[in-house]
N, C-alpha and C positions, 0 to 999 in steps of 0.2 A: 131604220128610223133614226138610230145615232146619225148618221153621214147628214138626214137629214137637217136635223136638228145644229148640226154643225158649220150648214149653210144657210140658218136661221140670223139674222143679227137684228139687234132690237136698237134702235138708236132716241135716247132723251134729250132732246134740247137740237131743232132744227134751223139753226141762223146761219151765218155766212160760213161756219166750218159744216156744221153738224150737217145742211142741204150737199153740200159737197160730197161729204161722205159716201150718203146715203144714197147718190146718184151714182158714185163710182162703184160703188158695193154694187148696186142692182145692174151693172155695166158686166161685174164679173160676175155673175152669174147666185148671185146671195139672193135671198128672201129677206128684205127689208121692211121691219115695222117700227112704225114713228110717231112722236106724240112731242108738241110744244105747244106752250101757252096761245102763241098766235097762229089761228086756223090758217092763215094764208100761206104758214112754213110747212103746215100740212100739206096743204092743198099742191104745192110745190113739191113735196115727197110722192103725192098719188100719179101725180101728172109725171114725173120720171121713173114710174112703175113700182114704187114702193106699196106701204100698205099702210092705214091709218090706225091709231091708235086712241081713243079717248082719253088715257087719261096713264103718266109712267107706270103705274102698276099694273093697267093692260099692259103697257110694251115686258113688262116681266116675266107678267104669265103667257106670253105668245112664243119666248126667246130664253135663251139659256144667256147667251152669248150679248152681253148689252154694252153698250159705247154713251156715255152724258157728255155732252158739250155745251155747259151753262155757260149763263153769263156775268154769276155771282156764289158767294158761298151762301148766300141766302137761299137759292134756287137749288144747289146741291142737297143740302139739307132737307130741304122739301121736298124734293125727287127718295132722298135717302127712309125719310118714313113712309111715304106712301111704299118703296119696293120693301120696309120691313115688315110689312101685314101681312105680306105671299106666304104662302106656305112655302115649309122648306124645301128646297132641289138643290141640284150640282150649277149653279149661276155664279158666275164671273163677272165684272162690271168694271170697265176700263174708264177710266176717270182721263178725257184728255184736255181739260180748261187747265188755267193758271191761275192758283189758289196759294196761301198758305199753307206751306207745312202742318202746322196744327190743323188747319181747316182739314186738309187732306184726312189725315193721321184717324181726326174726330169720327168722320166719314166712314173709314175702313173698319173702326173698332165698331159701330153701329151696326154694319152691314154683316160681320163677322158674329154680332151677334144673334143675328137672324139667321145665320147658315150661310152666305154669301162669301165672296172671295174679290176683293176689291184689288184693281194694277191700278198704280198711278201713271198714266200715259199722254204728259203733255206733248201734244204737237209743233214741232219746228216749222212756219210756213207760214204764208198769208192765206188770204183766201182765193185768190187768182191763182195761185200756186195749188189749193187743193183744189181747185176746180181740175185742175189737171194732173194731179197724181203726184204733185211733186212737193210734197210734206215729209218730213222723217217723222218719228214715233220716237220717242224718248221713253221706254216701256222701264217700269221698275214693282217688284213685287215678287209673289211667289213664283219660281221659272215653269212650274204645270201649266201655271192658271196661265202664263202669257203664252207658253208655246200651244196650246189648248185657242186662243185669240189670235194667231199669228196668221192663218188664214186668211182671215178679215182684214188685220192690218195690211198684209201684201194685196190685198183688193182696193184700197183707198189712198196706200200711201207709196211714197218712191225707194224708202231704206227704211224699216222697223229695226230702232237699235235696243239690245236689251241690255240694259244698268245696272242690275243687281238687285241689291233691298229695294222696298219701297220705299219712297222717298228721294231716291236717284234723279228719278225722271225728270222732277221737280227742280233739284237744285240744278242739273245740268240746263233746264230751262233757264233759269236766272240766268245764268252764264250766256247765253245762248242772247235773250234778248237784252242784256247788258248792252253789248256788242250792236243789236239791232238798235236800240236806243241811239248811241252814239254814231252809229254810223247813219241813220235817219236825219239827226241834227246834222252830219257835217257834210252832208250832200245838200240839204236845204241854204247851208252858209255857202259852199263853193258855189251855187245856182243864182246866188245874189250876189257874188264877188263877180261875176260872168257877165251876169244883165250890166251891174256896175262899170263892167269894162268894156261894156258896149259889141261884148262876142257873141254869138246868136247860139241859142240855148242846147237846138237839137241839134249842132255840129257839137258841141259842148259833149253832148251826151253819147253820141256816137263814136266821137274819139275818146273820150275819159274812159267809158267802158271798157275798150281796146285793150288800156294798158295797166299798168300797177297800181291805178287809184279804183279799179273795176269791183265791182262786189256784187253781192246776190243781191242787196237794200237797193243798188244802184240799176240792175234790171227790173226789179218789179215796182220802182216809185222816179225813175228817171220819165219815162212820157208823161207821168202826173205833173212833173217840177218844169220840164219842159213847156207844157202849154199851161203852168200857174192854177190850172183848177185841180181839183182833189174832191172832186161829186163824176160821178156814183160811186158810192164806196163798193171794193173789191178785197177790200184787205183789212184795216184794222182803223174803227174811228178813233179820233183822240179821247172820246171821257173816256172808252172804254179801255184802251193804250193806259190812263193814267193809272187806273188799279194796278195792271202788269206792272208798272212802274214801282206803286207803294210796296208791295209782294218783294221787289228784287232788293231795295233801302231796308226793308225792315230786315231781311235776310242777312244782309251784306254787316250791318248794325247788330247782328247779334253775333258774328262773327268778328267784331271788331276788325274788320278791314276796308279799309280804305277804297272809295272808286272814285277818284277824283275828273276822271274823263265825263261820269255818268253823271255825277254829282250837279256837274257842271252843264247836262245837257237836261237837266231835267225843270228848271226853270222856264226855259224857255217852251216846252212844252204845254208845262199851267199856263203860259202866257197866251199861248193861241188860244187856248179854250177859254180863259177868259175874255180874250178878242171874239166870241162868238163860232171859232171852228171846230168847236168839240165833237160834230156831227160827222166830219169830216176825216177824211182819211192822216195818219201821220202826218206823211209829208207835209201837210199843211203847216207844219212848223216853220218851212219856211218862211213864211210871212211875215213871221214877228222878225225873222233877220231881213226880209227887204222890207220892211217899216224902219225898222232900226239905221237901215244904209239910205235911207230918203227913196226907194221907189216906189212905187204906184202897187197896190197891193189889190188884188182881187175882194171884193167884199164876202161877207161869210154867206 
C-alpha cells in the first residue's frame, strides 16, 4: 500500500507547467490526480490518462504526495485552506510557482499547522521545455519531505536539485530568471539589430546559436524571434512574466543590491504589454525594440 501510495501524485493548478507535469508523471508510470479552476485543464489531464479531481482538497485526500502550480499567491492561499480542513496524514506539498518569499514562508506555516509539510520547489524551464522533461527543480525544505518527492520529480523533470532550507528554491529562482529576463531582452534587441542590417533572421539564429552568444533563452525563443510571432504560447506570457519580474526587484531591493542589466531590461517589458502583448509569449519584447528601430512590427 505505501509503494503504492508513493506512486500516487496529486497535482493543483493544471496550466502550461502543471498539464506538463501531469502527462510526464502519467508517462512514468504515477497515478495522477488533478483539479484546476478551468475544466478544460482538466479535461486535458483525463485525456493524458490522469485522473480528475473536483475540487484541491479532493486532490488531498486521493494523494499524500501533492505538486501546486498556481498562477498567483491569491490562488495559493485558496488551495492552502481548502488542503487545511483534511484530516491529518503524512502529506507533503511541493510549492513549484514563483511567489514571494513571505508569500511562500505564509503558506508553509499554515499548512504545518494542519499537519502538512510544505518544499518550496520552483521550476527552472519554460513550458516547451516541460513538455519534454527538460525543467530542473530547484527543491528547498526539509531533506525527508524532498527525498520522500524525489521520485515524482525524476518523472517530470530533467535534474531535481536540492538547496537546503526552505526558501533556497526560491531565491535561486530569482537568480535564475534574472538572467532569463536579460537575456530574453537582449536576444529580442540583437533580432532587430539583424532585420536592421538587412541579415535574414533564421541564418541569424542558426549561426548565433553555434557560437558564444548561444544560450538556452536562445533555443527555446529563437524560432518565435525568427518568424516575429509569439502566439501560441508554449512558454511563459508577458502579464504573467511581469509578477516573476516584481518578485526578483522586490527581492533584489530588500537586499540592497544592485541589478542594473535587469533594471534596465524590465521597462521594456511593461512596454510590450502595454502595447497589447501581454497575452503573448516573452519574446514578444522584441517588438517594442523594432518599433523603437523603425520596423514594421507584427500587430498584437
Amino acid at each position: 500500500m505505501t509503494d503504492q501510495l508513493n506512486r500516487t501524485v496529486g497535482i493543483i493548478g493544471l496550466g502550461i507547467m502543471g498539464s506538463a507535469m501531469g502527462r510526464n508523471l502519467v508517462e512514468a508510470g504515477f497515478t495522477v490526480i488533478g483539479h484546476d479552476v478551468q475544466p478544460e485543464a482538466v479535461a486535458r489531464l483525463v485525456a493524458n490518462g490522469g485522473r480528475a479531481a473536483a475540487s484541491a482538497r479532493d486532490v488531498g485526500a486521493a494523494a499524500d504526495i501533492l505538486l501546486t502550480s498556481l498562477p498567483s499567491a491569491a490562488a495559493l492561499f485558496d488551495v492552502v485552506r481548502e488542503l487545511a480542513t483534511l484530516p491529518r496524514a503524512d502529506r507533503v506539498v511541493a510549492e513549484t510557482s514563483t511567489f514571494t518569499l513571505e508569500d511562500k514562508e505564509s503558506a508553509r506555516a499554515q499548512l504545518a499547522a494542519a499537519g502538512m509539510v510544505m518544499l518550496d520547489c520552483p521550476l527552472s524551464g519554460s513550458g516547451s521545455q516541460a513538455e519534454v522533461r527538460d525543467v530542473l527543480i530547484y527543491g528547498s525544505g526539509p531533506r525527508e519531505a524532498y527525498d520522500r518527492c524525489l521520485p515524482a520529480f525524476e518523472g517530470f523533470s530533467r535534474a531535481p536539485h536540492y538547496l537546503g532550507a526552505f526558501g533556497n528554491g526560491s531565491k535561486m529562482k530569482y537568480v535564475a530568471n534574472l538572467m532569463v529576463a536579460v537575456h530574453t531582452a537582449v536576444a529580442g534587441e540583437a533580432f532587430a539589430l539583424a532585420r536592421k542590417a538587412g541579415l535574414d533572421p533564421a541564418q541569424v539564429f542558426e549561426v548565433v546559436r553555434d557560437g558564444a552568444a548561444g544560450s538556452r533563452v536562445l533555443d527555446v525563443r529563437g524560432p518565435m524571434l525568427v518568424a516575429d510571432t509569439y502566439l501560441p504560447i508554449r512558454t511563459m506570457p508577458l502579464e504573467l512574466w511581469r509578477k516573476d519580474m516584481r518578485v526578483i526587484a522586490d527581492f533584489a531591493n530588500t537586499l540592497a543590491c544592485p541589478t542594473p542589466m535587469f533594471s534596465a531590461a524590465v521597462p521594456l517589458f511593461n512596454a510590450a504589454v502595454a502595447s497589447g502583448f501581454g497575452a503573448q509569449d516573452t519574446a514578444a519584447v522584441a517588438t517594442v525594440i523594432e518599433t523603437m528601430a523603425g520596423l514594421p512590427v507584427p500587430k498584437p
